[in-house]
C-alpha positions in Angstrom: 3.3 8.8 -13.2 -0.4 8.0 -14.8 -0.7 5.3 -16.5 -2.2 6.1 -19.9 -2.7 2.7 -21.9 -1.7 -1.1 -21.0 2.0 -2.3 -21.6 3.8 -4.8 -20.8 7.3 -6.0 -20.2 9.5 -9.3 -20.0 8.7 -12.8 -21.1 7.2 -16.5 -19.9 11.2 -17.9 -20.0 12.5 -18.9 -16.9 14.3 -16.8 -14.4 12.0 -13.9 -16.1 8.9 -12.2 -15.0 6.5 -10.8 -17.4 4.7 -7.8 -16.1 1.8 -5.8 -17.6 0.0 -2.3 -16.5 -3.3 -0.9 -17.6 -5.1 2.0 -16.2 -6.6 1.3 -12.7 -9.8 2.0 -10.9 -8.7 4.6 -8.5 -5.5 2.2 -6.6 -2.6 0.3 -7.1 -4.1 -3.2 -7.7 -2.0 -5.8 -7.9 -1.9 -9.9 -9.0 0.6 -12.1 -8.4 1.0 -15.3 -9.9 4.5 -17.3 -9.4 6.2 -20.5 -9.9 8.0 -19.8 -6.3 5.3 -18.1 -4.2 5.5 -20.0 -1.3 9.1 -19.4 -0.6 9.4 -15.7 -1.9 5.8 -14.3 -2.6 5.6 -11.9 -0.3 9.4 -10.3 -1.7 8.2 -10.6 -5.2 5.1 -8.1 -4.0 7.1 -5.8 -1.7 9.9 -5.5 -4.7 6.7 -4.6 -6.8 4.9 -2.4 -4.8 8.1 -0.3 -3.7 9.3 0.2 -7.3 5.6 1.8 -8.1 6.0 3.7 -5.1 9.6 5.0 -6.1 8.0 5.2 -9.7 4.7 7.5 -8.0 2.2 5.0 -9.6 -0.7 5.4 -8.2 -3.4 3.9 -10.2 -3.1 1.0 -12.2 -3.7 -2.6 -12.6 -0.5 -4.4 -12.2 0.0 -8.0 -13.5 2.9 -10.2 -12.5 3.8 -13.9 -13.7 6.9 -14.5 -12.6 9.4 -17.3 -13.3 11.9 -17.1 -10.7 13.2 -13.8 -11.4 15.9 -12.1 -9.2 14.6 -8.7 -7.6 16.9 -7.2 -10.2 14.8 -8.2 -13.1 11.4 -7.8 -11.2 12.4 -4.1 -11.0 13.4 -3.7 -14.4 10.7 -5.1 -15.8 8.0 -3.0 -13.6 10.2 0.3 -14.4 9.8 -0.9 -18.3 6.2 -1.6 -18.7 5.0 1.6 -16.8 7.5 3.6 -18.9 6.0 2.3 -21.8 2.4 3.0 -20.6 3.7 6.5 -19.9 4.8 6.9 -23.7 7.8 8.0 -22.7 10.9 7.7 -25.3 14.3 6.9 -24.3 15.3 10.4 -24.7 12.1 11.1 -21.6 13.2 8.4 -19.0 14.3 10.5 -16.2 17.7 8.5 -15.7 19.1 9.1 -12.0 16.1 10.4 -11.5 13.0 8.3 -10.5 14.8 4.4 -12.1 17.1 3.9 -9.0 
């Protein structure tokens, strides 16, 4: 999926993670910042990375403050805000297609 304009999803609440896309320079750049990254920061990233992957994101800025959010919500929230930079509707998300 391109990534056409910045969007974000989620909040600042605990056991959330806001995330926000924008149009990248050419990668899949990503920062992290967490209130638990010394006991699950390298999770939080793989759960982000692989859901872009599954999601064929390939160039975008990625911005992740997360709050202690289960891997659940990570993923929903990274499948949300590069929807939303898509444009898609919710008649165009590809359900049982790409969101897994």
């Amino acid at each position: 999926m391109d990534i056409l304009k910045p969007a974000a999803a989620g909040t600042l609440e605990s056991s959330d993670a806001q995330v926000t896309v924008e149009p990248g320079g050419g990668s899949v750049e990503l920062h992290l910042t967490s209130s638990v990254m010394n006991q699950y920061g390298r999770q939080i990233r793989a759960t982000v990375l692989e859901t872009l992957e599954r999601l064929e994101v390939t160039d975008a800025r990625v911005t992740v403050v997360d709050k202690g959010a289960l891997d659940c919500t990570i993923k929903a929230r990274v499948e949300c805000a590069v929807l939303r930079s898509c444009g898609r509707s919710a008649e165009q998300i590809p359900w049982g297609g790409a969101v897994r």
